[in-house]
C-alpha positions in Angstrom: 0.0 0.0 0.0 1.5 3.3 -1.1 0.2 6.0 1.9 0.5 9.5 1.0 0.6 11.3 4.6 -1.7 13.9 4.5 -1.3 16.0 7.5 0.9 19.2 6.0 -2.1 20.8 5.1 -3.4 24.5 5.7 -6.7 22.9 7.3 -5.3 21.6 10.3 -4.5 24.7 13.1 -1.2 23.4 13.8 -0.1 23.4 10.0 -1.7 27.2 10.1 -0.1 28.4 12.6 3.2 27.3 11.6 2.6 28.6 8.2 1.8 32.1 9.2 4.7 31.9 12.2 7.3 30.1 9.3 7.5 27.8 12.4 9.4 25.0 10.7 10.2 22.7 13.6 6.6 22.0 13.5 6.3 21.3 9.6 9.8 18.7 10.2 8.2 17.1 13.4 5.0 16.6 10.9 7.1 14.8 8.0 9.4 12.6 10.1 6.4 11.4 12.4 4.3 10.4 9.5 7.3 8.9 7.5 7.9 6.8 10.6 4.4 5.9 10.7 4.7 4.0 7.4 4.4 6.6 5.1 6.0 6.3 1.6 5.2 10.1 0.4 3.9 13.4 2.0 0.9 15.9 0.4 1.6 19.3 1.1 -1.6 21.7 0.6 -1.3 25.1 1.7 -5.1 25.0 2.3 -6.2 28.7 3.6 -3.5 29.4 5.6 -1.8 31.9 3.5 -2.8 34.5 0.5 0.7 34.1 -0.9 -0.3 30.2 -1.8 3.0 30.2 -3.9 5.5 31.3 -1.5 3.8 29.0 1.5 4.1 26.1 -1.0 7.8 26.7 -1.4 8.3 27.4 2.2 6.7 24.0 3.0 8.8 22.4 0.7 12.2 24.1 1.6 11.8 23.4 5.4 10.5 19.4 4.5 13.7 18.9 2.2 15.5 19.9 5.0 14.6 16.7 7.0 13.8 14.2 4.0 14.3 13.6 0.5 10.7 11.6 0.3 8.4 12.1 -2.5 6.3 15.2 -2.2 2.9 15.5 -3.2 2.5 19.4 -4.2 -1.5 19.8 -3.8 -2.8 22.4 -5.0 -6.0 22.9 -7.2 -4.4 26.4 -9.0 -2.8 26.0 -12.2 -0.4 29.3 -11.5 0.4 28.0 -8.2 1.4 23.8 -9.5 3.7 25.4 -12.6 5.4 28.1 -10.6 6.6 25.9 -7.6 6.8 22.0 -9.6 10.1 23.6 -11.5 11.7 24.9 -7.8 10.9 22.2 -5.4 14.0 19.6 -5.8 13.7 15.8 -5.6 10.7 13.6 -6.1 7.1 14.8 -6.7 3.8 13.7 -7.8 1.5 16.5 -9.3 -1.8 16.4 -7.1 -3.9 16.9 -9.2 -5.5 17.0 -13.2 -9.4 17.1 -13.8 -10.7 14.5 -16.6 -10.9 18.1 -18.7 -8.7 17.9 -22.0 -7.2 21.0 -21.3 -6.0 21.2 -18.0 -5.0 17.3 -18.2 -3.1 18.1 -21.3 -1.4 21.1 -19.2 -0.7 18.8 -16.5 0.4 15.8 -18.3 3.3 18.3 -20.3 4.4 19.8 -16.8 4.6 16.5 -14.8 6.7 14.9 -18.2 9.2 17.8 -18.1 10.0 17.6 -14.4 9.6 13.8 -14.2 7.2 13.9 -11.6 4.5 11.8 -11.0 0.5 12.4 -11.8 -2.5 12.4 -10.2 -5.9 12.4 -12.2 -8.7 12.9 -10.8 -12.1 11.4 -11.8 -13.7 14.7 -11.6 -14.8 16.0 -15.1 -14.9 19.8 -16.3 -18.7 20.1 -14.4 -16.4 19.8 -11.3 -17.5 16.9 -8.6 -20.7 15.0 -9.2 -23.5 16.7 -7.3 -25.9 14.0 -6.6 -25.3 10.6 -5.0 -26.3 8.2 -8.3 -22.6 9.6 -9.8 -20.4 8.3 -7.5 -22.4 4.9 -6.5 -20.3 2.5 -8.4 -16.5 3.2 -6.7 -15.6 -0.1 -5.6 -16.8 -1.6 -8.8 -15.0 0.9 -11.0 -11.8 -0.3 -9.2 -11.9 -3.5 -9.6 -13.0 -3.4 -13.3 -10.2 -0.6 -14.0 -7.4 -3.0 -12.4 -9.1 -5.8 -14.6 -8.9 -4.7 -17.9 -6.9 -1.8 -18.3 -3.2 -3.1 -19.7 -1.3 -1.8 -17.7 -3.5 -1.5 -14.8 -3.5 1.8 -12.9 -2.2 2.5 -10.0 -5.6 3.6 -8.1 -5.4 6.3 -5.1 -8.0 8.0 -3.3 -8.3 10.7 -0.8 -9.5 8.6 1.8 -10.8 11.2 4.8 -13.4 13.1 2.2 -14.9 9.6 2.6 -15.7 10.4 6.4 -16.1 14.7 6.1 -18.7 15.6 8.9 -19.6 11.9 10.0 -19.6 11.0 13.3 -17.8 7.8 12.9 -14.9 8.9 11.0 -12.2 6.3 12.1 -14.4 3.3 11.8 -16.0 4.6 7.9 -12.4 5.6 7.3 -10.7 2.1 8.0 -13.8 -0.1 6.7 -13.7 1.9 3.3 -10.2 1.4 2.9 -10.1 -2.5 3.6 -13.0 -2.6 0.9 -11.5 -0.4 -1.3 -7.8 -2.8 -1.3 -9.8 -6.0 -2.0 -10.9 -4.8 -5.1 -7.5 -3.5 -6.0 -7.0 -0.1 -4.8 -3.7 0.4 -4.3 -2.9 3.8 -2.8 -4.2 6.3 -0.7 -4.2 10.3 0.8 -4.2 9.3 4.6 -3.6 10.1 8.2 -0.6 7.6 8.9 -0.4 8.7 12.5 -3.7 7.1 12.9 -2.6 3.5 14.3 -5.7 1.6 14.0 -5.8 2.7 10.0 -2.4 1.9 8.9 -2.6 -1.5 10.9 -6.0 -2.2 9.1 -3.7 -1.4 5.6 -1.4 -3.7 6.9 -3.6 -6.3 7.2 -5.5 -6.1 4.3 -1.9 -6.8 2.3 -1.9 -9.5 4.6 -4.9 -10.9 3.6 -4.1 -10.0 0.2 -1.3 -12.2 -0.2 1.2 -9.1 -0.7 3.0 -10.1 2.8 3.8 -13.0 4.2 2.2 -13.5 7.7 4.2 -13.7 11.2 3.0 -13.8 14.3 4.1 -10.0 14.6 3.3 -8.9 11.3 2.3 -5.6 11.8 5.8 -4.7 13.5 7.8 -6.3 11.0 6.0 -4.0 8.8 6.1 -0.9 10.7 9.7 -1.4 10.0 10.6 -2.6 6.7 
């Protein structure tokens, strides 16, 4: 399971308040905590925490280089903002993220190419995310059936916590969504590695998936691979 950690983002006080303060320790602690966790790559998304979205992007990058040479995940959903700072920010990265919009995937496509980087497309068309619940029914299904016939299959990702937004239960939809989800082939996701529970969960559903071989203490052999 490739987990993205996504907890350098603008929405979370802590990550605000460093922004704003260019408190790096904090940003550092973030990254190394989640990379111990068992992530393989970190998001970084500005969020609202800054008007100069460009400058805050490269400021989260600088002070996470410092610390790491991990792939970076450079969120951000402005064009102006992705091609300024994909061509400064050294190292690994994954562009997050195109629109199914010939376009701006065509834009993103040339600029991930150039740099090497890697390429998150949404399925989110140019009318933006569907707006009634019959559109995004089939998920599981459309998983499975993508990993089935496309040649090569896809690697498959998805933001896992706007599964839970403003449900009760997050923890519990959260980690039941992604062990469904990785049985019918999904094979990366935008998560919280510093929640335990979840990342054991991933780790045992590549148990049970025959992508590990079991031990008595699987999950810390894992944890430290």
């Amino acid at each position: 399971m490739y987990v993205i950690g996504e907890r350098i983002n603008g929405m979370f006080e802590n990550v605000k308040r460093a922004i704003r303060h260019k408190d790096a320790k904090v940003i550092q602690d973030l990254a190394k905590r989640q990379l111990a966790a068992g992530a393989v790559a970190l998001d970084v998304n500005v969020g609202p925490a800054a008007a100069d979205a460009q400058g805050a992007m490269l400021w989260l990058a600088e002070s996470i280089r410092a610390v790491t040479d991990a792939a970076l995940s450079i969120d951000t959903a402005r064009w102006e903002v992705m091609s300024a700072v994909v061509p400064k920010i050294p190292g690994e990265k994954i562009l997050n993220s195109s629109k199914a919009d010939p376009q701006i995937a065509s834009q993103y496509v040339g600029l991930a190419a150039e740099h090497k980087a890697g390429l998150i497309g949404l399925t989110i068309d140019a009318a933006g995310v569907p707006g009634n619940v019959e559109k995004p029914t089939h998920c599981m299904q459309a998983i499975a059936q993508l990993k089935l016939f496309a040649d090569p299959p896809p690697h498959l990702l998805i933001g896992l916590s706007n599964v839970s937004q403003r449900c009760r239960e997050r923890g519990l939809i959260n980690r039941t969504y992604l062990a469904m989800a990785m049985a019918h082939g999904l094979d990366a996701a935008i998560m919280d590695p510093l929640d335990e529970e979840l990342m054991s969960t991933a780790i045992t559903a590549d148990l049970l998936g025959e992508k590990m071989i079991y031990c008595d203490s699987y999950l810390e052999a894992a944890r430290h691979r």
